[in-house]
C-alpha positions as CSV (number, residue, x, y, z in Angstrom):
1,X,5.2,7.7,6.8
2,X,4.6,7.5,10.0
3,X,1.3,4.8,10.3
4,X,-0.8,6.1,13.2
5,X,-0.8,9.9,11.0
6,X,-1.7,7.3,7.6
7,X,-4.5,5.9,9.8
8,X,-5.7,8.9,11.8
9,X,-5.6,12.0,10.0
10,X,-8.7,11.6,7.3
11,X,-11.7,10.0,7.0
12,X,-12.4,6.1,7.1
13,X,-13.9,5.7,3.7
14,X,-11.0,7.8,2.2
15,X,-8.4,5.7,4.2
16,X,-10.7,2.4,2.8
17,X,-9.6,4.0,-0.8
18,X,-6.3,4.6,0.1
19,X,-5.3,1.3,1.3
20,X,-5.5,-0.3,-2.0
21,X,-2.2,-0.8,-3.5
22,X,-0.3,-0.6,-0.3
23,X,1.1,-3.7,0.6
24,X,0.8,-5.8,3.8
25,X,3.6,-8.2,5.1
26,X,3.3,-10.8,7.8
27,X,6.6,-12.0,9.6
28,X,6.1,-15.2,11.0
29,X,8.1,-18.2,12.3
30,X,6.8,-19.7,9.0
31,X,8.5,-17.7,6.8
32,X,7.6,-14.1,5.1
33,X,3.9,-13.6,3.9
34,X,3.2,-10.3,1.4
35,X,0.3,-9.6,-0.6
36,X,-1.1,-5.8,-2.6
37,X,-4.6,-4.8,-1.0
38,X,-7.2,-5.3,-3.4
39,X,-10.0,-4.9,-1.6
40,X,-11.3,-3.5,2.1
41,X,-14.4,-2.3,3.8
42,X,-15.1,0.6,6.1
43,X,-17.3,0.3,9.4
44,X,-18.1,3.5,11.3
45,X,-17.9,2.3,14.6
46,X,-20.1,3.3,17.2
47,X,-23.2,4.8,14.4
48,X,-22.7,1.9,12.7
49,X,-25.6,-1.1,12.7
50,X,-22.9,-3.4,11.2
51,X,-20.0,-2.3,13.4
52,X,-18.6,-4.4,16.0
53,X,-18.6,-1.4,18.4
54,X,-22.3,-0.5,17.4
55,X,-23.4,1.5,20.4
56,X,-20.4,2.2,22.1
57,X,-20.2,-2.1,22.5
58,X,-17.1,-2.6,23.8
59,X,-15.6,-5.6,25.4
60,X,-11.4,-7.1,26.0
61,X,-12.6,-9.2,22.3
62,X,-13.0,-5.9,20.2
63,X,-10.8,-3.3,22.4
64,X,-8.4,-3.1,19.5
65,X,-11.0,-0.8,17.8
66,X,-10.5,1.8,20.4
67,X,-7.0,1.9,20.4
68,X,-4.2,4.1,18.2
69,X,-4.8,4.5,14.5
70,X,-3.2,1.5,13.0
71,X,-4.1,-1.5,15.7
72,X,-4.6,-4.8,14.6
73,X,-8.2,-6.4,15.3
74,X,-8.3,-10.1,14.4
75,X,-11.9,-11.8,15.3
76,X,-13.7,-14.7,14.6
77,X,-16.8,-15.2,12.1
78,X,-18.1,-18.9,11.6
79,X,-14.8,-20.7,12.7
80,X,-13.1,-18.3,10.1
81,X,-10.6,-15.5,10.9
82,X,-11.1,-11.7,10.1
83,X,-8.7,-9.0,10.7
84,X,-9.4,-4.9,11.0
85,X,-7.2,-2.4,11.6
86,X,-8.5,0.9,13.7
87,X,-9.4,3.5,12.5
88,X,-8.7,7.2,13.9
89,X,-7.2,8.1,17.3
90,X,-7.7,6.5,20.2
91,X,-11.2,5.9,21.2
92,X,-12.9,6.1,18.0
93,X,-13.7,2.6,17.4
94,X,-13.6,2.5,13.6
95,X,-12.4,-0.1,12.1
96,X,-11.5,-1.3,8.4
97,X,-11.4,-5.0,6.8
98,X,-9.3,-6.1,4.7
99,X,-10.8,-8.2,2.4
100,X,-8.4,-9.7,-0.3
101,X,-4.8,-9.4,-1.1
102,X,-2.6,-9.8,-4.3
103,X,0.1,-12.1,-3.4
104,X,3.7,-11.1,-3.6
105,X,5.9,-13.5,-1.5
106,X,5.5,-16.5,0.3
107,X,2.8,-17.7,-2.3
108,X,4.2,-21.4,-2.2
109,X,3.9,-21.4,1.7
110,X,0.1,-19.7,1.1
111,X,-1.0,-22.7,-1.5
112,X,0.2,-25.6,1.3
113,X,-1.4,-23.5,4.2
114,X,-4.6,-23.0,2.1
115,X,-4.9,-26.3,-0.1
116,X,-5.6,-24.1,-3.1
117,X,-4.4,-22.7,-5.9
118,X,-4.3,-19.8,-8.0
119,X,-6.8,-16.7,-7.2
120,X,-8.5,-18.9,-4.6
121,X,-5.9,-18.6,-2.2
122,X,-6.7,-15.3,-0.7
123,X,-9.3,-13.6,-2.6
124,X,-11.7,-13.4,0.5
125,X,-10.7,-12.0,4.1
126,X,-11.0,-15.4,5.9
127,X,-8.7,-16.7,3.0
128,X,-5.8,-14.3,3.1
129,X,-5.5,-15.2,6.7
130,X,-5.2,-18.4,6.5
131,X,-3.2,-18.5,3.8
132,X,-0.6,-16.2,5.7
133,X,-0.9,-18.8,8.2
134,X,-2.9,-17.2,10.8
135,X,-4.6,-20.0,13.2
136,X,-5.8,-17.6,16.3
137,X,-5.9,-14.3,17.5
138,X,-2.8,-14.0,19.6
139,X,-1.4,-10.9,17.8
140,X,-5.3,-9.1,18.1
141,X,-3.7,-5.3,19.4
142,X,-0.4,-5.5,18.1
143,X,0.0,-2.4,16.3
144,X,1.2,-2.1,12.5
145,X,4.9,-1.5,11.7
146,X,5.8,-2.3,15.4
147,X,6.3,-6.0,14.9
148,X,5.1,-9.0,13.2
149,X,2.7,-6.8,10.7
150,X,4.3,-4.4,8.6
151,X,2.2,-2.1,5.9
152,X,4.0,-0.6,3.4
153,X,4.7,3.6,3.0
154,X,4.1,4.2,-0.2
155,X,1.7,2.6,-3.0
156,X,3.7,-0.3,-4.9
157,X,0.5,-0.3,-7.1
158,X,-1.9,2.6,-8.6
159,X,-5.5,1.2,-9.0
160,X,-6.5,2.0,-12.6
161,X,-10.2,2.3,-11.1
162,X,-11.9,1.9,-7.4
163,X,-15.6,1.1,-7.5
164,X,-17.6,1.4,-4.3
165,X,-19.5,-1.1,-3.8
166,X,-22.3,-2.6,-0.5
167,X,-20.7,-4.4,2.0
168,X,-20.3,-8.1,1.7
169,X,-22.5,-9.9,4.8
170,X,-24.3,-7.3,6.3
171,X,-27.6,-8.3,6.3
172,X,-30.6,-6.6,7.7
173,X,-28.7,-3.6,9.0
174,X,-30.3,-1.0,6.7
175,X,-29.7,1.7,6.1
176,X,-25.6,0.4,6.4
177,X,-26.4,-2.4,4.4
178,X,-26.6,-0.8,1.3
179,X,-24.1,1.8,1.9
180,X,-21.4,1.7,-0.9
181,X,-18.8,1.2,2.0
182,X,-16.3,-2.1,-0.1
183,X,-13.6,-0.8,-2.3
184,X,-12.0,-2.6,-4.6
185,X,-9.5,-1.9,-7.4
186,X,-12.2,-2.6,-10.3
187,X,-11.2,-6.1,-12.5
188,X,-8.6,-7.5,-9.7
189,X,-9.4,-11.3,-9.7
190,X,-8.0,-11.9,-6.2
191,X,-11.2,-9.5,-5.2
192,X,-13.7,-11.6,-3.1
193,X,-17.0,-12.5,-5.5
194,X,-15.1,-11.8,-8.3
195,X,-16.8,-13.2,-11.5
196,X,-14.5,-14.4,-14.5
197,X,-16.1,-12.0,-16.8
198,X,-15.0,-9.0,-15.2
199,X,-11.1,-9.9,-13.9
200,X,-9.1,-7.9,-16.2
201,X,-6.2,-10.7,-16.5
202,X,-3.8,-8.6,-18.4
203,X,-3.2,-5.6,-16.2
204,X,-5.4,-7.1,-12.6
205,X,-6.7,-3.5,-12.5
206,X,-3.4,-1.6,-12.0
207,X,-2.0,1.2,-14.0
């Protein structure tokens, strides 16, 4: 697979969809960080009220949105760190989060970076990252499969069931706010907001 045609060639809610069940490696002097997406959220870029490049905004923080298909965007919300990847080609700014991750490797290293256990570890975007170690925004641009970030080529996961959902945190941007624009794989617990009732612990959502 070659990533920027993965992350180019569609639309971003259907790439949003298609993420799920891919996996996502970090390879850091730490040691080797994996985890199965579970969960992302789509932002349209420059139409978008929620977007970071709303408007055609665009400044050296956020220029990783309006690079290849593929590019890393790590920011800062609250002291917290987010990451993106871009969306389409080159100068389309549209981005997608990614908002929890399965963990696969490394998960002793993620409980001592984290100070938590089980789901907790990275079932929320600001918690995947820190878990994986993450402290700043150095690698912000470097593009997927070209170094530190790797994201896998096939599926290692099918989703039994993806339900759209609103955005998490996106306040007072109607009409975006209420657009379905989340996926998740339906009953995953390490899905941010994830009640206890509807984690499916037996199969976590996969077929």
């Amino acid at each position: 697979m070659n990533i920027k045609d993965f992350f180019e060639n569609g639309e971003t809610m259907d790439i949003a969809k298609e993420m799920l069940g891919h996996t996502f490696t970090y390879n850091s002097e730490q040691g080797k960080f994996s985890g199965i997406i579970v969960e992302t959220e789509a932002y349209l870029g420059e139409i978008d009220k929620a977007a970071h490049s709303y408007n055609g905004r665009h400044t050296p923080a956020n220029d990783p949105l309006y690079q290849d298909g593929g590019t890393i965007y790590i920011y800062s919300i609250h002291s917290w760190l987010d990451m993106d990847i871009s969306i389409q080609k080159k100068g389309v700014p549209n981005g997608i989060l990614i908002r929890g991750l399965q963990p696969i490797e490394g998960i002793d290293l993620m409980e001592k970076n984290r100070k938590k256990t089980g789901f907790d570890v990275s079932n929320g975007p600001a918690k995947w990252i820190r878990a994986f170690g993450i402290r700043d925004k150095t690698l912000s641009g470097t593009l997927l499969n070209s170094d530190n970030f790797v994201f896998s080529k096939e599926k290692v996961q099918t989703p039994q069931n993806i339900l759209a959902t609103p955005r998490i945190g996106v306040p007072n941007k109607e009409p975006w706010t209420s657009k379905e624009m989340r996926f998740i794989v339906e009953g995953n617990p390490y899905v941010s907001k994830m009640y206890k009732r509807d984690m499916n612990l037996d199969t976590y959502g996969w077929l």
